[in-house]
C-alpha positions in Angstrom: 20.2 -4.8 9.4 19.7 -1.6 7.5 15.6 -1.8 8.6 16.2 -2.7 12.3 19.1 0.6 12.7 16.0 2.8 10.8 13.4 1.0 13.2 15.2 1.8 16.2 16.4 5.2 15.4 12.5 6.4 14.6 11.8 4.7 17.8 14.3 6.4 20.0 13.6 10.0 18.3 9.7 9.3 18.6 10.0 8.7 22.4 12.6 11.4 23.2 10.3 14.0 21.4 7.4 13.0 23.3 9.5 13.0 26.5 10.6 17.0 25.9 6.9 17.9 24.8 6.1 18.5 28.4 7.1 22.2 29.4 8.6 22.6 32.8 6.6 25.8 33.6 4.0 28.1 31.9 4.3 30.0 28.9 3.2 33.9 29.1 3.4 35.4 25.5 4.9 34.3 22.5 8.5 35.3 22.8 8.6 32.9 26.2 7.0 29.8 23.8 9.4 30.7 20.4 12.4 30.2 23.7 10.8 27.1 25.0 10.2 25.9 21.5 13.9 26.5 20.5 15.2 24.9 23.3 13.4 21.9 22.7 13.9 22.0 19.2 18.0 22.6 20.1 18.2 19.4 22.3 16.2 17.6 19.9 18.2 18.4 17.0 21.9 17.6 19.3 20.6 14.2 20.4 19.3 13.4 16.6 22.9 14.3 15.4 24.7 12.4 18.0 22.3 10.0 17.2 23.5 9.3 13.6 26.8 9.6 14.3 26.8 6.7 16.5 24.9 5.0 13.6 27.7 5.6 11.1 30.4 4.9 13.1 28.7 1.4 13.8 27.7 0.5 10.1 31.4 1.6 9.3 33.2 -0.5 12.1 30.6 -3.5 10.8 32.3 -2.7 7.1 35.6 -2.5 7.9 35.3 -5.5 9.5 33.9 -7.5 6.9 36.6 -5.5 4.1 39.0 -7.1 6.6 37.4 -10.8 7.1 37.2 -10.5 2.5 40.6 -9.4 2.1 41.6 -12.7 4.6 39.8 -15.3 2.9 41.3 -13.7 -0.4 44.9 -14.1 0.6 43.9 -18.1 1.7 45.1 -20.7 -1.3 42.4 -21.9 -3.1 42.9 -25.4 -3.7 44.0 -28.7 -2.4 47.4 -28.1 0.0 50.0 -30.8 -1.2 51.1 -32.6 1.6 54.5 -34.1 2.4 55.8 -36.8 -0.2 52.8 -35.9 -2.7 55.0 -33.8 -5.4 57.7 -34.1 -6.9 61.1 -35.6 -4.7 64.6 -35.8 -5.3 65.7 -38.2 -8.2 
């Protein structure tokens, strides 16, 4: 699971960097192309961060789950159930 989330991440961050390489108008001297590159650089770094926090919040609802699913099958007797009339009865 841990190699798909990584696949998928590098693939959504490869393909939204290559979408905002593409400038909008032209660039005059190099205090217009340091804005343009911060910009990018900004939006890049926002959707990157929101990105992994989505990430983390899904691995940790996946683990919390699974704590929850352990911690049931714990508390379950372990065992054969005795049925009616198979212990011990009254004199």
């Amino acid at each position: 699971m841990n190699h798909l989330l990584l696949l998928g991440f590098g693939l959504v961050n490869t393909g939204f960097v290559l979408l905002l390489l593409r400038s909008g108008g032209t660039v005059r001297d190099a205090t217009g192309a340091v804005e343009v590159l911060s910009v990018k650089l900004g939006v890049v770094l926002l959707v990157l961060g929101l990105l992994h926090l989505a990430n983390v919040a899904a691995l940790g609802g996946t683990r919390r789950r699974r704590l929850e699913l352990a911690e049931r099958e714990a508390a379950l007797p372990r065992g054969p159930v005795p049925g009616p009339g198979s212990g011990p009865g009254p004199g």
